[in-house]
C-alpha positions as CSV (number, residue, x, y, z in Angstrom):
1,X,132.1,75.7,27.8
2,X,132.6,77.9,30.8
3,X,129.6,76.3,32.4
4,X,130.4,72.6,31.6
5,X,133.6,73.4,33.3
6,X,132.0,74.4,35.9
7,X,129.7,71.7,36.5
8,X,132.1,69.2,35.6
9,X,134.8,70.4,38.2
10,X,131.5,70.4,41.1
11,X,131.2,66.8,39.9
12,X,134.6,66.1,40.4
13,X,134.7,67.5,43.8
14,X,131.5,67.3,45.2
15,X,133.0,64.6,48.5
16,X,135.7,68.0,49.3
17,X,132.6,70.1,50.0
18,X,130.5,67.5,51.7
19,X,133.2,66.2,53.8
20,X,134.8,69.8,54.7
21,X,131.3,71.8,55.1
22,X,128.7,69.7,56.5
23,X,126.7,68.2,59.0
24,X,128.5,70.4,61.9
25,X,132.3,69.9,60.5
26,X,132.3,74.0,59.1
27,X,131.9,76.4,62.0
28,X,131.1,79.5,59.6
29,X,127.6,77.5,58.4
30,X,126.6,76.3,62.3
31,X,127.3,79.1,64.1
32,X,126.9,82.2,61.1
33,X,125.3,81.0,58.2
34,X,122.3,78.6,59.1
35,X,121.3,80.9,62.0
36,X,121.2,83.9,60.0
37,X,118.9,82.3,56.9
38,X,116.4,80.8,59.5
39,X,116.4,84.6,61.5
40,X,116.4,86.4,57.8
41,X,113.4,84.5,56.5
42,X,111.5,85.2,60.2
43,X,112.0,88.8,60.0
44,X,110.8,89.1,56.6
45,X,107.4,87.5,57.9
46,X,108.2,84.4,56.3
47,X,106.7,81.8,58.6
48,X,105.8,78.2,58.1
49,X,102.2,78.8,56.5
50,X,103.4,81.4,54.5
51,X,104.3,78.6,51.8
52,X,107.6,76.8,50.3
53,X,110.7,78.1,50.1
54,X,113.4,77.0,47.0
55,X,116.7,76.9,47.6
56,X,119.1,77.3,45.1
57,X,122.1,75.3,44.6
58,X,121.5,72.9,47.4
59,X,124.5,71.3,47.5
60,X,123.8,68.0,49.9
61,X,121.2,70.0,51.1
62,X,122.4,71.2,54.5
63,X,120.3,74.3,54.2
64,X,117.9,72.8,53.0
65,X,117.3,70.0,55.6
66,X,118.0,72.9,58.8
67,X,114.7,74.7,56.9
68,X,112.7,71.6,57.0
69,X,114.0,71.3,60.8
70,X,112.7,74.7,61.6
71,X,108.7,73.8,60.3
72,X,109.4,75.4,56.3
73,X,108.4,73.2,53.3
74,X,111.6,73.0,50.9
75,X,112.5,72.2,47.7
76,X,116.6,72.5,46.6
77,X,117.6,72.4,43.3
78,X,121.3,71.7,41.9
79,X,122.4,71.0,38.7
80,X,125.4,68.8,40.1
81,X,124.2,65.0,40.4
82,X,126.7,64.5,43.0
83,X,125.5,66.5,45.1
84,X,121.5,65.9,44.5
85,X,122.4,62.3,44.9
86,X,124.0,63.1,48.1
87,X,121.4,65.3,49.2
88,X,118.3,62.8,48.5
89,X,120.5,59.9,50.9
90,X,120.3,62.4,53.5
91,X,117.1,63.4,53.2
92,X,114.9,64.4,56.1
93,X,112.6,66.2,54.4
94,X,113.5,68.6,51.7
95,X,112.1,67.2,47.8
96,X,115.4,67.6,45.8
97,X,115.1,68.2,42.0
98,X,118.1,68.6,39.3
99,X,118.3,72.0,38.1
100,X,120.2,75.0,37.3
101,X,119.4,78.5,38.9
102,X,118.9,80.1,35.3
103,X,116.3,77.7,34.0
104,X,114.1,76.3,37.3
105,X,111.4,74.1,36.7
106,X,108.7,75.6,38.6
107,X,105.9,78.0,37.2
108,X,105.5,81.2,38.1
109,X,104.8,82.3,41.7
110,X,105.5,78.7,43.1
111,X,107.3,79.9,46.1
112,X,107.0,82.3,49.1
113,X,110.9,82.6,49.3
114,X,114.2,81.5,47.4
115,X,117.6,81.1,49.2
116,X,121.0,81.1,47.5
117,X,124.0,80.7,49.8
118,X,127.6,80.9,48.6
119,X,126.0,79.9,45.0
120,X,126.7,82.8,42.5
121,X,130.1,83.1,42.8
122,X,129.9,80.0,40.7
123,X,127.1,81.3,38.4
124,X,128.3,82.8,34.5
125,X,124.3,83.3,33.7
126,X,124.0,85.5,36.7
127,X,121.0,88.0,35.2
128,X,119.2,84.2,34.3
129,X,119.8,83.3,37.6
130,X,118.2,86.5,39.1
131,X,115.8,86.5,36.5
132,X,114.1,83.2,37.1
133,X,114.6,83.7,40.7
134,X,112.1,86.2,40.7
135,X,110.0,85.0,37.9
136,X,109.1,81.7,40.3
137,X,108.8,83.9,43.5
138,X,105.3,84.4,44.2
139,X,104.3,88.9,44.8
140,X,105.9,89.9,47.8
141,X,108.0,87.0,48.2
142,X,111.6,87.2,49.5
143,X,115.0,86.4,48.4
144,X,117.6,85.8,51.0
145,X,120.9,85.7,48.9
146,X,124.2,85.3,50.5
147,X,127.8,85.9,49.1
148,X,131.4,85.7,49.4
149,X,131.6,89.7,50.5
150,X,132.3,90.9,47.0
151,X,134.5,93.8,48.4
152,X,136.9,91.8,50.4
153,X,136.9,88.7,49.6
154,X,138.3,89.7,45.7
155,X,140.4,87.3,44.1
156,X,144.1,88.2,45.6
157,X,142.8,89.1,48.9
158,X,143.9,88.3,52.3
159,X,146.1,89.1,55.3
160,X,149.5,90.4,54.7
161,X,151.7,90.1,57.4
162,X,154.2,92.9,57.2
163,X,157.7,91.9,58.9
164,X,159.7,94.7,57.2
165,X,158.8,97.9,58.3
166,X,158.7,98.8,61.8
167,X,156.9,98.4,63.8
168,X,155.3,95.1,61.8
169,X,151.6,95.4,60.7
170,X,149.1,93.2,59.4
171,X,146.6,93.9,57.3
172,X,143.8,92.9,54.8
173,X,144.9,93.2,50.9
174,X,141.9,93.6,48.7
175,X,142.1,92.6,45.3
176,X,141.0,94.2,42.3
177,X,137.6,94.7,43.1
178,X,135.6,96.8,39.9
179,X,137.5,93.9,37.9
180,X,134.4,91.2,36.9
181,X,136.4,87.9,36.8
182,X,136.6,84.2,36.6
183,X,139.2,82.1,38.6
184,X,139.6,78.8,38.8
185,X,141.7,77.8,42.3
186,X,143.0,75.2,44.6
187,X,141.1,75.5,47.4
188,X,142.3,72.5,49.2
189,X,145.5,70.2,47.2
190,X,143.9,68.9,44.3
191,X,140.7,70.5,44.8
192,X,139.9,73.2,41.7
193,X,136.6,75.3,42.3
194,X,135.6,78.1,39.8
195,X,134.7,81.4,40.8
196,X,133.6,84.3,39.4
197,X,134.0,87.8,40.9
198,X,131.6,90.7,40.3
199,X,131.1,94.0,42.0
200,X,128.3,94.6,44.6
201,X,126.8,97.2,42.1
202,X,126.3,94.4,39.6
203,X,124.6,92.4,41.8
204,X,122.1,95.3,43.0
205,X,121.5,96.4,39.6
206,X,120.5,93.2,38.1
207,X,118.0,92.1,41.4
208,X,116.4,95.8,41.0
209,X,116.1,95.2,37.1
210,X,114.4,92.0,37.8
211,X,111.7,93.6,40.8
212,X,113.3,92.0,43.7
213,X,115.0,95.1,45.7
214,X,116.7,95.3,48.9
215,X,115.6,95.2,52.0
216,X,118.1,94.2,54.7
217,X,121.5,94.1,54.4
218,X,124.3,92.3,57.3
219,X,127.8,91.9,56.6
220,X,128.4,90.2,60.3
221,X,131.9,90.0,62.0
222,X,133.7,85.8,61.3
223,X,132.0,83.6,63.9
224,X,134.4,82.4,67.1
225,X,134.7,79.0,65.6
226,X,136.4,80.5,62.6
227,X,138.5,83.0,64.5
228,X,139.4,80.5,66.6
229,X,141.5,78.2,63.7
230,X,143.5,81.2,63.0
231,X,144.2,83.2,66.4
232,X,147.2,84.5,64.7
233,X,145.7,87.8,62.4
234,X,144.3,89.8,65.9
235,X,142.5,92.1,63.4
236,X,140.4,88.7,61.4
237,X,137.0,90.1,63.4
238,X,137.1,93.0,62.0
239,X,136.8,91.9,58.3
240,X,133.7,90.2,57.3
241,X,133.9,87.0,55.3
242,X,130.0,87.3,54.8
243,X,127.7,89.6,52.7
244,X,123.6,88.7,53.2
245,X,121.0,90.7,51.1
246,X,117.3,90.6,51.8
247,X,115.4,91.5,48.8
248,X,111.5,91.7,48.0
249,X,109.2,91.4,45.2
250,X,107.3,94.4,44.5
């Protein structure tokens, strides 16, 4: 139930995120996010020979297609048909295919890397996910797997801005993070997106259990572009949005 809810609410929705995210509108994903899975995958010696690279939950493929722009071969996979119908009109290069993360349609070893940006928040089969993540990862291959920072981006988080005590502070509220959770909000009016919170440790311990262990870790400071929309919390670079693991087959 919980994952036909999920689906169907990504079906529902799937214009908000490629009208709000794409194609240059979103600052965090041109100036942070897209240069940082291109400069990942190059430091991990994963270079255009080295062979394809999956990416998981495509979306409309924006990832996807700025791989294929920087010489990689890519296939994305979403179980949304919104967004893989969206994906395959844009185009330019990547081969799309209708899947979900816990049960990819690829044999074993197919791919040199995987990447999964901003996907697993939205996962309930996470250790499927991981599991068939590394199952289709050829030896030695990497996984560049980017989240919503699990510490401080909790559900209930964000800035407080203290008027009442003196002098007035802000600051950043963290939620309850050892809590493993499912919310479903309003991101944007009339816009409902499921999420699912889980502790850092969960994460580690389930990518270790599966052979893929960390590597390289960056939790990098909000890019200008965002900082810029909200010049009023001073203190907004110094909490990072962001969390980016490296992992590798052994």
């Amino acid at each position: 139930m919980t994952d036909e809810l999920n689906a169907g609410l990504w079906e529902t929705h799937a214009g908000w995120w490629q009208a709000e995210f794409t194609d240059g509108v979103d600052p965090e994903y041109t100036e942070q996010i897209l240069p940082l899975i291109v400069d990942e995958l190059a430091d991990s010696g994963v270079d255009r020979a080295a062979g394809p690279i999956l990416d998981i939950g495509t979306g409309e493929g924006q990832v996807a297609r700025h791989l294929v722009a920087h010489g990689h071969d890519v296939v994305g996979i979403d179980p949304v048909r919104a967004q893989i119908t969206e994906a395959a009109r844009r185009n330019e290069g990547p081969t799309y295919v209708q899947a979900s993360a816990d049960h990819l349609p690829f044999p074993d070893g197919t791919f040199a890397a995987a990447v999964a940006c901003l996907v697993y928040e939205h996962i309930d089969e996470v250790d499927g996910a991981i599991a068939e993540t590394s199952r289709v990862l050829d030896a030695g291959g990497v996984f560049v797997f980017l989240l919503n920072h699990p510490l401080l981006q909790t559900p209930g988080s964000g800035w407080i801005d203290d008027q009442i005590i003196e002098p007035p502070e802000q600051y950043w509220r963290i939620g309850p993070y050892l809590i493993e959770s499912a919310t479903v909000e309003e991101v944007q009016k009339d816009v409902f997106i499921r999420f699912i919170h889980r502790p850092l440790s969960r994460y580690l311990n389930a990518l270790a259990g599966h052979g893929l262990y960390l590597e390289h870790m960056v939790e990098p400071a909000p890019p200008p572009g965002f900082l810029a929309q909200a010049p009023q919390y001073e203190s907004a670079g110094t909490v990072p949005r962001l969390l980016t693991l490296r992992c590798r087959k052994r």
